[in-house]
C-alpha positions as a Python dict, from the first residue, in 0.01 Angstrom:
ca = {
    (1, 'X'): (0, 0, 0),
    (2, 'X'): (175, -326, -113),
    (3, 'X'): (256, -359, 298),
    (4, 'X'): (-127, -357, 338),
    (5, 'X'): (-229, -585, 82),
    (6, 'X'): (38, -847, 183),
    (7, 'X'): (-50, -830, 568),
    (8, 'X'): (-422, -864, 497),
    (9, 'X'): (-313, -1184, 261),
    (10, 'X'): (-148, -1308, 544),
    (11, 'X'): (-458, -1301, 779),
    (12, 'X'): (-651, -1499, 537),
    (13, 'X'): (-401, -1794, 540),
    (14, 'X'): (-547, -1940, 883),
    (15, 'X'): (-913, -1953, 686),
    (16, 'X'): (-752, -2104, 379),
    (17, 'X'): (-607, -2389, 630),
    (18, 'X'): (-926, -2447, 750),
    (19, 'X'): (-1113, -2443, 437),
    (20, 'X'): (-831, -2677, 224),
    (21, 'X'): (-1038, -2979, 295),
    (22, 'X'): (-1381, -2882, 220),
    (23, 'X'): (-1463, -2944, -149),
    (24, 'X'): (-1759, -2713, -316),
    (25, 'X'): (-1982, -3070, -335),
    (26, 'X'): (-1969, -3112, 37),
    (27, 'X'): (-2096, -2747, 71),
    (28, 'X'): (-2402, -2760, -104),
    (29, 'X'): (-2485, -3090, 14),
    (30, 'X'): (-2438, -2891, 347),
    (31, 'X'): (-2640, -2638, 209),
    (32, 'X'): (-2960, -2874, 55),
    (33, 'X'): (-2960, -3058, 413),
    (34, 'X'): (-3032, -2665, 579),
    (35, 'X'): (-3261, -2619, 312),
    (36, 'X'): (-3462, -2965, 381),
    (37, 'X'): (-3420, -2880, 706),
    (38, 'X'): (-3611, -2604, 664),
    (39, 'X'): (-3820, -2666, 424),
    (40, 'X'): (-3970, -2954, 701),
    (41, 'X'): (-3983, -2713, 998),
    (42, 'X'): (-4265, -2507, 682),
    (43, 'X'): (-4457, -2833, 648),
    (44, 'X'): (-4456, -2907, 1009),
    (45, 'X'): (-4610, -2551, 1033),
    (46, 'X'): (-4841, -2601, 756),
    (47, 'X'): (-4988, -2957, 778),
    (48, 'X'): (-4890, -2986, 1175),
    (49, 'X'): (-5151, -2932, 1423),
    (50, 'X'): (-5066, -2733, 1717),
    (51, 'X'): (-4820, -2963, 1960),
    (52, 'X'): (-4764, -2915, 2355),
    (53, 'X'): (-4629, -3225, 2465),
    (54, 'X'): (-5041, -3337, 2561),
    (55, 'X'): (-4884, -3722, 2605),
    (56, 'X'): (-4600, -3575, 2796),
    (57, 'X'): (-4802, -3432, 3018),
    (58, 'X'): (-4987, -3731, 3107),
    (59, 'X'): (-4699, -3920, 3156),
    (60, 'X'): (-4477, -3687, 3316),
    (61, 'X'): (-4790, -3623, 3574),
    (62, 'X'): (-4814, -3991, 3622),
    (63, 'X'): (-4488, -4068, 3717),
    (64, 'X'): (-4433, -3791, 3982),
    (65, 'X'): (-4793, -3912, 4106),
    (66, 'X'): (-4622, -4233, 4132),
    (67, 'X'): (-4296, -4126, 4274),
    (68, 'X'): (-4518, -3937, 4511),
    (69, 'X'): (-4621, -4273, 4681),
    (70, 'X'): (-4957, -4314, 4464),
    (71, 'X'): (-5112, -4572, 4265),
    (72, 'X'): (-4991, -4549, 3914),
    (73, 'X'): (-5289, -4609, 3777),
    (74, 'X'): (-5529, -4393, 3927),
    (75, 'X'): (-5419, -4069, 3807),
    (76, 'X'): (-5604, -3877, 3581),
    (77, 'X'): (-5439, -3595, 3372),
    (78, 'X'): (-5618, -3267, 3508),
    (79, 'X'): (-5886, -3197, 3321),
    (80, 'X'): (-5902, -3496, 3103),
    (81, 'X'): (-6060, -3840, 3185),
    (82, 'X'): (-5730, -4049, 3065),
    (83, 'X'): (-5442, -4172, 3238),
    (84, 'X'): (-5134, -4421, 3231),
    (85, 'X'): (-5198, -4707, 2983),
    (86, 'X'): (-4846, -4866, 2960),
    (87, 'X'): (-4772, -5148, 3134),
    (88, 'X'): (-4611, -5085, 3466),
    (89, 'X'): (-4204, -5168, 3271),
    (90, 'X'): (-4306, -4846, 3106),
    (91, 'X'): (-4348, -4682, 3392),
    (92, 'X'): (-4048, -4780, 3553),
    (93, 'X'): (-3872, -4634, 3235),
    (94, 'X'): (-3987, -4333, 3259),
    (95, 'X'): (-3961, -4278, 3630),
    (96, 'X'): (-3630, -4053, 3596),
    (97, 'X'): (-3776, -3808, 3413),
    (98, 'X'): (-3996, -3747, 3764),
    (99, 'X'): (-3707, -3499, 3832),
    (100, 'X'): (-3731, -3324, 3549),
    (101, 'X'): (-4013, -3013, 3436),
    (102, 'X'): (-4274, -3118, 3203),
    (103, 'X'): (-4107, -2907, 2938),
    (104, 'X'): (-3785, -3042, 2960),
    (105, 'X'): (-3867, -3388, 3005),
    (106, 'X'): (-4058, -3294, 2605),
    (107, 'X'): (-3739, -3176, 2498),
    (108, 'X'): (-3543, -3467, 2627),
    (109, 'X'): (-3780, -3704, 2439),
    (110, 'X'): (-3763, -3476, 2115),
    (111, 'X'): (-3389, -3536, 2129),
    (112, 'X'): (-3380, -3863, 2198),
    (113, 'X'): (-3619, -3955, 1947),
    (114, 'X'): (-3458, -3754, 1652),
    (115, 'X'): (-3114, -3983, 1765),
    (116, 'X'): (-3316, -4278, 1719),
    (117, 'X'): (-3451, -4183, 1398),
    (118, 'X'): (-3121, -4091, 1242),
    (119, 'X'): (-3029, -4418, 1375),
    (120, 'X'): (-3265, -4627, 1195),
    (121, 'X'): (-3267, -4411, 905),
    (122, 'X'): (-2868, -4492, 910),
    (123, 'X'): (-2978, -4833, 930),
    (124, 'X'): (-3227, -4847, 717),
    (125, 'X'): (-3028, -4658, 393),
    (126, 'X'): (-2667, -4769, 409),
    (127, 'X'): (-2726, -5119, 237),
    (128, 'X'): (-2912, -4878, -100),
    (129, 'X'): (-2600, -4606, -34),
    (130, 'X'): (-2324, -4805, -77),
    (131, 'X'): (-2482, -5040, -370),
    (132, 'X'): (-2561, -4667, -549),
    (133, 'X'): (-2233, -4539, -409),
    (134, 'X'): (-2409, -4257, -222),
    (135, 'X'): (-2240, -4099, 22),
    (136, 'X'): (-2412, -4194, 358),
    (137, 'X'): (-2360, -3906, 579),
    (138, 'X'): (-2566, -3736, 261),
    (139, 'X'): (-2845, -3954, 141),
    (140, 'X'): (-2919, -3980, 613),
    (141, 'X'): (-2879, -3606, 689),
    (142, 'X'): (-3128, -3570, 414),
    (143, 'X'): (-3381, -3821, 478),
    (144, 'X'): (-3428, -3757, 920),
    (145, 'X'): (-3538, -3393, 817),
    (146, 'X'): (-3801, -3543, 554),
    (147, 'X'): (-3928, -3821, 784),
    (148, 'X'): (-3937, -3535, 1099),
    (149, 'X'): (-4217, -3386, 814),
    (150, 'X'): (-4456, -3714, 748),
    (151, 'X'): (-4740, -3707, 1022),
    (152, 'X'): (-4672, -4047, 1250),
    (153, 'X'): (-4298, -3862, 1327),
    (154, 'X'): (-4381, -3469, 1360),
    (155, 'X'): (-4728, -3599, 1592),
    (156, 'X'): (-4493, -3840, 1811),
    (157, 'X'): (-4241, -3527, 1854),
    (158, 'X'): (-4515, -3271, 1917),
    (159, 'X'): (-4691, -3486, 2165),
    (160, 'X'): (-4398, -3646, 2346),
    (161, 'X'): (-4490, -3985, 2290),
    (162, 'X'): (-4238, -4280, 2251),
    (163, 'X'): (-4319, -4450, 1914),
    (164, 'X'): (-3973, -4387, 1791),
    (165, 'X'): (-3810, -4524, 2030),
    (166, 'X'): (-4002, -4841, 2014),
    (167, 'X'): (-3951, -4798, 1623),
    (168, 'X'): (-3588, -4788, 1723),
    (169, 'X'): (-3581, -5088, 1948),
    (170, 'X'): (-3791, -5317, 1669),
    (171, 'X'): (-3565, -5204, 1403),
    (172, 'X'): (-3207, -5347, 1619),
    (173, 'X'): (-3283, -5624, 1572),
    (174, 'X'): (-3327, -5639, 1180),
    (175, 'X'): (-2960, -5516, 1234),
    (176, 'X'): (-2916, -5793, 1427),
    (177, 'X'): (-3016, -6041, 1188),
    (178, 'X'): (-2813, -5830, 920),
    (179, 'X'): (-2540, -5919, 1134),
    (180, 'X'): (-2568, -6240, 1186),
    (181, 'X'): (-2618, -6311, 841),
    (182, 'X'): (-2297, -6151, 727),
    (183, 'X'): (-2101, -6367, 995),
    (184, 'X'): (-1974, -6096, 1188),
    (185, 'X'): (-1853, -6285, 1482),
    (186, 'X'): (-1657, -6461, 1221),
    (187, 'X'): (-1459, -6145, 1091),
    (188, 'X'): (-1421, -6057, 1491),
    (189, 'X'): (-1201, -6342, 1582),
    (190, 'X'): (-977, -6114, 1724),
    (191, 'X'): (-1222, -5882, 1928),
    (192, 'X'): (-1301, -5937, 2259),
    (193, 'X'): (-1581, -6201, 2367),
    (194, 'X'): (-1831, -5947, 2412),
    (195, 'X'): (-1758, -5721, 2135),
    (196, 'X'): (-1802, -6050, 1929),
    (197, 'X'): (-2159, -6165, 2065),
    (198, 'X'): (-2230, -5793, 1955),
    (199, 'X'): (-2157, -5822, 1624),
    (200, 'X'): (-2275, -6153, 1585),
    (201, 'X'): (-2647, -6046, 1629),
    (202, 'X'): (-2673, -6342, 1857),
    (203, 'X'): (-2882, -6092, 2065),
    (204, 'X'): (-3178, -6038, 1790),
    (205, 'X'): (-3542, -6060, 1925),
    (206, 'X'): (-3397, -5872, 2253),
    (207, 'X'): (-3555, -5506, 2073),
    (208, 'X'): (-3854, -5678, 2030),
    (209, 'X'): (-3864, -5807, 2378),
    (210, 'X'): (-3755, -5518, 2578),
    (211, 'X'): (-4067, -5324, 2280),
    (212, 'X'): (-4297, -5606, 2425),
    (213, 'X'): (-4286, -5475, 2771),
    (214, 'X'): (-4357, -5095, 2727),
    (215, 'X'): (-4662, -5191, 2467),
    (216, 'X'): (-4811, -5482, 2374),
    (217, 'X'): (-4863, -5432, 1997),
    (218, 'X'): (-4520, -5552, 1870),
    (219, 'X'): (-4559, -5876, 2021),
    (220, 'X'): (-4663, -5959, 1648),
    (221, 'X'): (-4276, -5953, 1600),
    (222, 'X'): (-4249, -6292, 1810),
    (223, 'X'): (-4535, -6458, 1585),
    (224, 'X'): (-4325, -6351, 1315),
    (225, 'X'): (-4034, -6516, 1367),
    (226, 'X'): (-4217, -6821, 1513),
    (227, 'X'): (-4397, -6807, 1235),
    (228, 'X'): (-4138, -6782, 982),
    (229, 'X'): (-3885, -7006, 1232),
    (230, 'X'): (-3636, -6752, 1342),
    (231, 'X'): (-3651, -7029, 1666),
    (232, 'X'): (-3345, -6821, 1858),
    (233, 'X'): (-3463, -6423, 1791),
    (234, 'X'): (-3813, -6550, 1919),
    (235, 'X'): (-3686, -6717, 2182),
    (236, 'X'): (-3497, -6445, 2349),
    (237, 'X'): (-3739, -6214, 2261),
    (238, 'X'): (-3985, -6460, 2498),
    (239, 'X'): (-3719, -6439, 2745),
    (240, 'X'): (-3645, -6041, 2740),
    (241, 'X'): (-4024, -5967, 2798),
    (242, 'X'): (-4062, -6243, 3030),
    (243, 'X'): (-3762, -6149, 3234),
    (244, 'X'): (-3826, -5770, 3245),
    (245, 'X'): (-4185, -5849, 3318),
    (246, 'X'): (-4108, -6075, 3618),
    (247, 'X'): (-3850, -5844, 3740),
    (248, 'X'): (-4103, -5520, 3721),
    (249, 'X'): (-4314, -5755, 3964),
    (250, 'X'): (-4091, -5770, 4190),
    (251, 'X'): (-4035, -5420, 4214),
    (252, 'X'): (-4377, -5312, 4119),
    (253, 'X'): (-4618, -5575, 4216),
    (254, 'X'): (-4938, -5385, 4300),
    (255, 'X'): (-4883, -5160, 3967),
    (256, 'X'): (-4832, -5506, 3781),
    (257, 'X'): (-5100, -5691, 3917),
    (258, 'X'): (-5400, -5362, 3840),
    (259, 'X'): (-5246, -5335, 3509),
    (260, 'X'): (-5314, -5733, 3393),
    (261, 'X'): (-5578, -5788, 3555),
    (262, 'X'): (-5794, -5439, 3528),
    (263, 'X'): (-5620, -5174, 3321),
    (264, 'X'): (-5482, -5412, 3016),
    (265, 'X'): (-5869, -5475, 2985),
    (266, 'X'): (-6061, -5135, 3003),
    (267, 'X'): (-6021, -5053, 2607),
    (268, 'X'): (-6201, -4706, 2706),
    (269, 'X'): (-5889, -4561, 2883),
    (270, 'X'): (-5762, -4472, 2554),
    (271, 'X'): (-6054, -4318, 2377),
    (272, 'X'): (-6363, -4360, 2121),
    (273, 'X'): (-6260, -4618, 1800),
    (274, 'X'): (-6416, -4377, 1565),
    (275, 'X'): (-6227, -4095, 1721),
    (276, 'X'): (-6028, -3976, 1327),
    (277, 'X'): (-5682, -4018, 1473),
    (278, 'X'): (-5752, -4354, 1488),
    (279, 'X'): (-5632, -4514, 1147),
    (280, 'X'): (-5680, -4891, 1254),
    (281, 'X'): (-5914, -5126, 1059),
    (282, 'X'): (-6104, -5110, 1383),
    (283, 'X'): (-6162, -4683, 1324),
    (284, 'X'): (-6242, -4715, 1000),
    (285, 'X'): (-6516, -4980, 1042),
    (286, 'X'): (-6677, -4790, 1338),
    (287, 'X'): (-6688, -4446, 1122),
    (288, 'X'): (-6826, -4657, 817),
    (289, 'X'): (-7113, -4764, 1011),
    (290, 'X'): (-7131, -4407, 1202),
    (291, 'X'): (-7080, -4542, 1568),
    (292, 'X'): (-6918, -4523, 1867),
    (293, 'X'): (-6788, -4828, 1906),
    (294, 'X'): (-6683, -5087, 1607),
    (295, 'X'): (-6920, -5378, 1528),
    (296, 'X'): (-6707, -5638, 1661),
    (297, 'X'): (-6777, -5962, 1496),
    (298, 'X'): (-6718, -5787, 1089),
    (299, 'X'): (-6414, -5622, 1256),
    (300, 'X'): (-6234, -5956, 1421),
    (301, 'X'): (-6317, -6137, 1075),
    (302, 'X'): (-6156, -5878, 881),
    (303, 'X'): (-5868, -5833, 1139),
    (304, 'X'): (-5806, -6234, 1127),
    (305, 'X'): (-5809, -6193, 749),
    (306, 'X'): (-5547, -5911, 792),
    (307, 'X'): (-5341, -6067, 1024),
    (308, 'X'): (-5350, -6403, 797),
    (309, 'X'): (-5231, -6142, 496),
    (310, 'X'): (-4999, -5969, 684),
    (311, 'X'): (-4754, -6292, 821),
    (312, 'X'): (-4815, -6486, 509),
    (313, 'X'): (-4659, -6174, 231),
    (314, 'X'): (-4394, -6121, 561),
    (315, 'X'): (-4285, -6482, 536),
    (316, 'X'): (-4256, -6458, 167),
    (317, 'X'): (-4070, -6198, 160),
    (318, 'X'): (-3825, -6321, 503),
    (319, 'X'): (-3809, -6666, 256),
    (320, 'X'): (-3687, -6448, -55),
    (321, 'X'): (-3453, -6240, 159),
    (322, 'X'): (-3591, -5947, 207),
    (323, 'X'): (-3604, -5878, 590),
    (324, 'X'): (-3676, -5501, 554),
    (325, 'X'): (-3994, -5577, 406),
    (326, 'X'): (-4095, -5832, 626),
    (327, 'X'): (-4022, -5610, 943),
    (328, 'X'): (-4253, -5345, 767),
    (329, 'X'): (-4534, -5573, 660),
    (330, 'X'): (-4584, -5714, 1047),
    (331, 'X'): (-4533, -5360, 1169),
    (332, 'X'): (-4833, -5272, 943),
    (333, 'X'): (-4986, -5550, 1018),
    (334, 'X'): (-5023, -5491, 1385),
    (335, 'X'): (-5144, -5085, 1315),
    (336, 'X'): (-5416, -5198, 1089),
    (337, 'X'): (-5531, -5496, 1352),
    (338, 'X'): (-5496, -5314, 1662),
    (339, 'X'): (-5818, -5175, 1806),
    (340, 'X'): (-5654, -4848, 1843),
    (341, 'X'): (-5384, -4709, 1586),
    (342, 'X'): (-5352, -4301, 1655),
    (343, 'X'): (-5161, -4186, 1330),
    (344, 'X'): (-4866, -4114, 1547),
    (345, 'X'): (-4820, -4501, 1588),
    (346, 'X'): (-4808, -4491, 1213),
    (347, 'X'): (-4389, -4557, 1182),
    (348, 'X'): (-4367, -4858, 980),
    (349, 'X'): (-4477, -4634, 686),
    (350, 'X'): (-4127, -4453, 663),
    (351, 'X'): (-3962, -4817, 600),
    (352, 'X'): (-4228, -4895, 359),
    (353, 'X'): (-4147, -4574, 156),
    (354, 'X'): (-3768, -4688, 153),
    (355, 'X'): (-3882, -5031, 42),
    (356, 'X'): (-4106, -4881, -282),
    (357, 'X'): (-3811, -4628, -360),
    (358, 'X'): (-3573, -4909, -372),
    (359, 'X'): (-3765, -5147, -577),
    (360, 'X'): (-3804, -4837, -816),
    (361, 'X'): (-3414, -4787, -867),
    (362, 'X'): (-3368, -5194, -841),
    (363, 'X'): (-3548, -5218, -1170),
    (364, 'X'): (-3449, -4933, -1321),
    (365, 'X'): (-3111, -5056, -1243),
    (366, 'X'): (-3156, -5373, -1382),
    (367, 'X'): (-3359, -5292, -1729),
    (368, 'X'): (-3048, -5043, -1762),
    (369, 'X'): (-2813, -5319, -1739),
    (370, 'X'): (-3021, -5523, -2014),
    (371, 'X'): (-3049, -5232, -2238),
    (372, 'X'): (-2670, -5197, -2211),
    (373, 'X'): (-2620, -5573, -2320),
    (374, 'X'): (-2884, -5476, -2569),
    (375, 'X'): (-2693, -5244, -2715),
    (376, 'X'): (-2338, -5426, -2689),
    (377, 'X'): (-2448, -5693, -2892),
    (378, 'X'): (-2617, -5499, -3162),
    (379, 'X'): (-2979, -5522, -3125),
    (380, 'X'): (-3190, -5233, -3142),
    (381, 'X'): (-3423, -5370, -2890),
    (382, 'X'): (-3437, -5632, -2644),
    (383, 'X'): (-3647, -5938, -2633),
    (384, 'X'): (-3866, -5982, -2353),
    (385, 'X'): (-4061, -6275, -2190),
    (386, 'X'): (-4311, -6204, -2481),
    (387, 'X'): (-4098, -6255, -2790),
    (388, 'X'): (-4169, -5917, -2843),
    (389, 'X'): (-3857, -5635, -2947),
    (390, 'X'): (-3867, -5370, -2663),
    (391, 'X'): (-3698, -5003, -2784),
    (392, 'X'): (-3351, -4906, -2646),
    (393, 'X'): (-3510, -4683, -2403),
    (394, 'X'): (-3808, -4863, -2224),
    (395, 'X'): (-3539, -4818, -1865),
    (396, 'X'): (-3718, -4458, -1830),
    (397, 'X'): (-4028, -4597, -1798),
    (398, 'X'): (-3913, -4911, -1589),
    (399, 'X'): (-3989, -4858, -1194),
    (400, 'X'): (-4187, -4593, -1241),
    (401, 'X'): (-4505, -4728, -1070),
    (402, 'X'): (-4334, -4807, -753),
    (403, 'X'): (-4104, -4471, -772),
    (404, 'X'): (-4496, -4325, -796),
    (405, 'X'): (-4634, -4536, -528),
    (406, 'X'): (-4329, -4420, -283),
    (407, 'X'): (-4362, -4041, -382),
    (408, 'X'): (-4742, -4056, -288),
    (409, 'X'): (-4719, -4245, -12),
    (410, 'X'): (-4498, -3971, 144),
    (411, 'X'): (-4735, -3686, 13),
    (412, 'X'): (-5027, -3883, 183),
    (413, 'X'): (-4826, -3912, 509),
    (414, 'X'): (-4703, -3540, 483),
    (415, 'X'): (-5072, -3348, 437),
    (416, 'X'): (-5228, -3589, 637),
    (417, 'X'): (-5598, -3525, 509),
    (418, 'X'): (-5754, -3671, 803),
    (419, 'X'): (-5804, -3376, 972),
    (420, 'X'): (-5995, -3122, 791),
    (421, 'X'): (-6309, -3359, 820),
    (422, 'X'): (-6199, -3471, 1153),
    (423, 'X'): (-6560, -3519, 1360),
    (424, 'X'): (-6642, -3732, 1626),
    (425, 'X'): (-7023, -3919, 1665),
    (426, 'X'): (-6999, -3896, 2052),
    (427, 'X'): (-7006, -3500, 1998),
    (428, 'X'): (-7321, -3539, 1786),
    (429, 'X'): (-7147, -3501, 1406),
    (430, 'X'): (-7155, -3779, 1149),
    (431, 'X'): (-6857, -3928, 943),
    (432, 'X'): (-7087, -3829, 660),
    (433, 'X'): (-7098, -3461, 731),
    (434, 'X'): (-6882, -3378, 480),
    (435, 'X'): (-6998, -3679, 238),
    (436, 'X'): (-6835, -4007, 74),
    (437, 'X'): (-6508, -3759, -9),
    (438, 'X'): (-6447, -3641, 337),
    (439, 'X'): (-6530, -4013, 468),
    (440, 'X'): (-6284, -4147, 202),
    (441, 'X'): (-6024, -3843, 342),
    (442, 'X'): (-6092, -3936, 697),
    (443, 'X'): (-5978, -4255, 629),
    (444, 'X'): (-5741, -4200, 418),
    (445, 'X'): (-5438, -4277, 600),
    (446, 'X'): (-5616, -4630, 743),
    (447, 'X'): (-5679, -4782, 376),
    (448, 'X'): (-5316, -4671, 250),
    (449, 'X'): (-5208, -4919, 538),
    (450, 'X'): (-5444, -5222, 452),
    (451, 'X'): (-5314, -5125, 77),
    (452, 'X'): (-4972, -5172, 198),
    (453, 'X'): (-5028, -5492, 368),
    (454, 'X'): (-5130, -5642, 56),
    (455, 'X'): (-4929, -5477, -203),
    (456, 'X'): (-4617, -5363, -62),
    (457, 'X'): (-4358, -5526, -265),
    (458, 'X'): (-4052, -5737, -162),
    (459, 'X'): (-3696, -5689, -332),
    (460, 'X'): (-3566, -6096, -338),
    (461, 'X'): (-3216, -6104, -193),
    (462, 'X'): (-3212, -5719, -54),
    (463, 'X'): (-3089, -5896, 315),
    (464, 'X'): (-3012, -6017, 493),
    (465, 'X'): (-2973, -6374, 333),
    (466, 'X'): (-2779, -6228, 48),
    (467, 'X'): (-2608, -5912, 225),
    (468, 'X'): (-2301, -6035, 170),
    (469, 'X'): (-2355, -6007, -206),
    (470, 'X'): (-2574, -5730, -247),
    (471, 'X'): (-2431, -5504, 68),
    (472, 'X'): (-2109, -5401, -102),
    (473, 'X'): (-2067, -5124, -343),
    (474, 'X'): (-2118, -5291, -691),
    (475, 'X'): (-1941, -5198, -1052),
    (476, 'X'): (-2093, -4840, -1132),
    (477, 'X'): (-2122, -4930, -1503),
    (478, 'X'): (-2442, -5032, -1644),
    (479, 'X'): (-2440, -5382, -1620),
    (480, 'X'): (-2237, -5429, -1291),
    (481, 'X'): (-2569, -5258, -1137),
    (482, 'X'): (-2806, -5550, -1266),
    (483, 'X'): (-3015, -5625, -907),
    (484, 'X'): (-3200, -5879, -826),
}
């Protein structure tokens, strides 16, 4: 018996090697990311809507039409009236897939846009982990499986559209201009020449080029920086879309020359603006006044005015250092302008959510750090712009409207209540079947954007003007954690 019991000891000495290294946090942080895995794959199935890769399709059939020798833009999807929209570039990009199944190509773009979601998401969180000394891996294997959830991420996945990827490409070059604000080519000096224009961010306004020429809309990013004097990112992100679209010409000049001078122009190759998946300004104004088509002088007035809104606040907050915020206000901006906005295009609302949960813990941070001193130097409260004695423990309380304004945000974006009063006029049903509620619900996901646009706060020195400073892991006591 002892024989047995040491040579079954013995066997278990190959899984106690393997096991040494793995502390009991790192397993249930392995075990909340399965469960938040999960728990997204429920909501998907819950709040989702049936998926089958229906842009895919389009595309996919478009392209082998294409590769077959056709015109690019004359195919129509069988049994559908719609077709390719992109601009030819777009095509061109998506060519390859030609020689792949419709299915697979899906798949291919699922994967692809989950590794550009993590990537942004890595992006996007690593400046709040490591001033809250979160673990990274952690605080991004958590956050892809609750953005996969929200409706503009599990729509572009389920319908095999690109709006991640684009995301993706926008949101390089606010890493860009992280870079370059930190002086990376600086701490390079010993890298090699091209490893040192990389991490200079000398490249910024190339994502927003190379964005340019698959879809128009995030041309807004090049006002932006004119607008806010970024001279060099706008400047080569000029060049990148001129360049790529002079070079499609000359590989694709028939395709180029229907697509600006016919297709760019024939608005009703996408669909109906009062069709509910449209959450632009220009789909809510045309389901307000129960028609087809949007009353176009009230809507360009309003759009001006929310264009004016959008790259004044984004300057602001570029001019207080806080580029995160002013990447999400244009990329709001240009859904709520845009004649057509189908909630998948809806991205810019998962930086916006990072934006309001970081403002919450910024000030919550900071009134700690002031109770703290409070409380060092004897006082029972702490004075305030007012002259008036706040109590000891008004930092529960502090941040608590944004922290709210982030956590419904997400809830909004994760039921989506467009859809149970989703009708359409050209089918004969009015916006107001279901009265002023299901109106308000149908448009629900519209207004939170024009909300945004005007309210969405900006953190001063978040980056990348300050990264330097505000980048690093700070003191974890109370007043070390005092943020701007």
């Amino acid at each position: 018996m002892p024989a047995t019991v040491g040579t079954r000891t013995s066997r278990l000495a190959p899984v106690r090697r393997m096991t040494r290294g793995i502390d009991l946090r790192t397993v249930v942080r392995l075990g909340i990311v399965a469960g938040a895995f999960y728990a997204a794959w429920l909501a998907i199935q819950t709040f989702g809507r049936p998926y089958n890769f229906f842009d895919m399709k389009i595309y996919h059939g478009a392209v082998v039409w294409w590769a077959g020798g056709n015109d690019l833009y004359e195919f129509i999807a069988p049994l559908t009236t719609l077709g390719f929209t992109y601009p030819p570039f777009a095509g061109l990009v998506m060519l390859p897939m030609a020689a792949l199944p419709t299915e697979a190509a899906g798949w291919v773009n699922v994967a692809a846009s989950l590794a550009a979601l993590a990537v942004v998401l890595a992006a996007l969180l690593r400046p709040i982990a490591d001033r809250l000394g979160w673990s990274r891996w952690f605080a991004v294997a958590l956050a892809v499986p609750l953005a996969t959830a929200i409706e503009p991420v599990r729509e572009t996945l389920g319908y095999g559209q690109v709006n991640l990827l684009l995301f993706a490409l926008i949101m390089a070059d606010l890493v860009a201009l992280r870079w370059r604000a930190r002086g990376g080519a600086r701490r390079e000096e010993t890298a090699g020449l091209l490893r040192r224009f990389w991490l200079s961010g000398a490249w910024a306004g190339a994502g927003v080029g190379l964005a340019t020429s698959i879809k128009l809309t995030p041309a807004l990013f090049i006002v932006y920086f004119v607008v806010t004097k970024q001279w060099r990112a706008a400047l080569t992100a000029v060049g990148t879309a001129f360049g790529v679209t002079v070079g499609t010409f000359l590989v694709a000049g028939r395709e180029s020359a229907t697509y600006f001078t016919s297709v760019l122009w024939q608005t009703e190759r996408v669909g109906a603006a009062d069709m509910t998946p449209n959450q632009s300004l220009a789909g809510v104004l045309a389901r307000l006044y129960d028609s087809i088509e949007t009353p176009g002088l009230l809507w360009l007035s309003f759009a001006l005015l929310m264009l004016a809104l959008g790259l004044s606040r984004a300057s602001h907050a570029h001019a207080d250092g806080d580029e995160l915020t002013a990447f999400t206000l244009i990329g709001l901006t240009a859904n709520v302008i845009s004649p057509i906005s189908w909630s998948h295009h809806l991205v810019f609302v998962i930086p916006a959510i990072v934006v309001l949960a970081d403002a919450a813990l910024r000030r919550r941070g900071a009134s700690r750090g002031l109770a703290y001193r409070g409380a060092l130097s004897g006082n029972p409260g702490i004075v305030g712009v007012t002259g008036l004695r706040s109590p000891i423990w008004f930092p529960i309380l502090t941040g608590f409207r944004h922290a709210t304004a982030a956590v419904g945000l997400y809830v909004l974006f994760l039921v989506s209540p467009i859809w149970p009063y989703e009708h359409q006029l050209s089918q004969g049903v009015s916006h107001y079947q279901d009265g002023l509620f299901g109106l308000l619900m149908e448009n629900s996901l519209a207004l939170a954007l024009i909300v945004l646009v005007a309210a969405l706060p900006w953190r001063p020195g978040a980056e990348p003007a300050f990264y330097g400073e505000y980048g690093v892991r700070l003191d974890r006591r109370p007043v070390g954690r005092v943020a701007a």
